[in-house]
C-alpha positions, 0 to 999 in steps of 0.5 A: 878110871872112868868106869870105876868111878861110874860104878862108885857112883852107882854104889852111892845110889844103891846104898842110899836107896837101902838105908831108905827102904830097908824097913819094907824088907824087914832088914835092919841098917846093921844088915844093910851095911854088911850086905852093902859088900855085895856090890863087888858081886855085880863087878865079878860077875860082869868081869867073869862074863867078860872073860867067857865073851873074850874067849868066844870072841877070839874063836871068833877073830874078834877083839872084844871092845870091853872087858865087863860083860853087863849081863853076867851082873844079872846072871851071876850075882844072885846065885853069889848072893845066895850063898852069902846069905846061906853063910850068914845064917851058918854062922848064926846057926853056930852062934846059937849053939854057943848061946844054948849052952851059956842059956843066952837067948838065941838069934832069930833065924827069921831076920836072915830071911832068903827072900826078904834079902834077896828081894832087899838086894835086887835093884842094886844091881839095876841101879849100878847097871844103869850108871855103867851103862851110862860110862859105856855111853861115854867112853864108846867101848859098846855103841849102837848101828849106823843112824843118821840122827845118832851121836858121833862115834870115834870108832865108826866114823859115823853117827851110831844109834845111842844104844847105851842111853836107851839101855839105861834109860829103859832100865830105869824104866824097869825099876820104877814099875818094879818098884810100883809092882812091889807095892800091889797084891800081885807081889809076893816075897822072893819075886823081885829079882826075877820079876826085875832081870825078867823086864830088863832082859826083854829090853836087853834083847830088844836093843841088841837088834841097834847094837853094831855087830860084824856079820859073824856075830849078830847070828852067833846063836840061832840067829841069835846074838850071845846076849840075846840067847842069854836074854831068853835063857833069862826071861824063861827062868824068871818067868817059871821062878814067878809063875811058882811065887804066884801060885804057891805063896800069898800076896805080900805087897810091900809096906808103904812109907805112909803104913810104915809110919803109921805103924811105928806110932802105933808101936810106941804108943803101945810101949808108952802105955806098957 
């Protein structure tokens, strides 16, 4: 219950945070409300990849501590995201078909846009990651290695590294500068996803080395832990995805709160004249 209520909170937060930047994504509030449906998308990946581990796990002769896997939030909601966002530029196509022949002016595709969405849509699932990660601190499903300093861990018997603190500290870490790096010229549209999963899965794999892990998992994948070899399936895919945004499209650094004002007045002088 606790989980849940952490995961809620971070939908608050999420949901709060695109109704104020929608404008820099050129998405409109009617958008962000029906888009706001694909925060269940980060709890079904983390579920699904929680059943994958689970299994593995049993191969294993482990018992797995929790039934989400935080990492499948980053590996399985965009591609979720994608095809939601296909389905509505599917039903606008069919809809324009319907105004054609009733001579109606036709919906502009341009508003569905892939990347202005995709982008719009990305630090939702940081956002809500990061209060999970806080929920695991609490609840002690997940915790770090033995460390003198630690908090008390019920499971161990032992003070353990607060791993899941750190988690979620650096991955509020990683907002801020993608937030920052969004606002310069080496943005572009469509990177901000990749540019996001890339810098928290370096984190990720860093901390995995103060996770506890019996012997038979800290190297399950070439001397790899799962998560790290999932860790660095990720960056190498984010960085190839940024590395083609670069150098294929121009420089499109989001639109400030100050342009946007400016921008608006500037409008409505324009009407106001008109």
């Amino acid at each position: 219950m606790a989980m849940h209520y952490m995961f809620a909170v971070g939908f608050v937060l999420a949901l709060a945070l695109s109704l104020v930047t929608h404008y820099k994504y050129r998405i409109s509030r009617l958008r962000v409300a029906l888009y706001s449906i694909t925060f269940s998308y980060g709890f079904l990946g983390a579920y699904l990849m929680g059943r994958l581990y689970g299994s593995f796990l049993a191969s294993r002769g482990e018992t797995p501590a929790s039934g989400l896997a935080m990492l499948g939030a980053v590996i399985f909601t965009p591609l979720m995201e994608l095809v939601t966002i296909e389905a509505e530029r599917g039903v606008c196509r069919l809809l324009n078909r319907g105004r054609a022949k009733k001579e109606k002016p036709l919906i502009d595709l341009t508003r569905v846009d892939r990347k202005d969405t995709m982008d719009f849509l990305a630090p939702d699932v940081f956002i809500v990651m990061l209060c999970g990660k806080i929920q695991c601190h609490i609840n002690g499903c997940c915790f770090g290695v033995v460390w003198p300093w630690g908090v008390y861990s019920k499971t161990m018997w032992a003070r353990v590294f607060p791993v899941q603190l750190f988690e979620a500290g650096t991955t509020g870490l990683v907002l801020i500068v993608c937030y920052i790096i969004k606002h310069t010229r080496f943005y572009r549209r469509g990177m901000a996803f990749p540019l996001t999963a890339g810098l928290y899965c370096i984190a990720r794999f860093g901390w995995e080395f103060m996770r506890y892990y019996p012997d038979s998992l800290r190297h399950a994948v070439l001397g790899l832990t799962v998560w790290q070899a999932c860790c660095v399936v990720v960056i190498a895919a984010s960085a190839v995805s940024i590395v083609l945004l670069y150098k294929r499209n121009p420089s499109e650094p989001l639109m400030t709160c100050r342009q946007h004002l400016v921008s608006t007045k500037s409008k409505r002088k324009t009407k106001d004249r008109k």
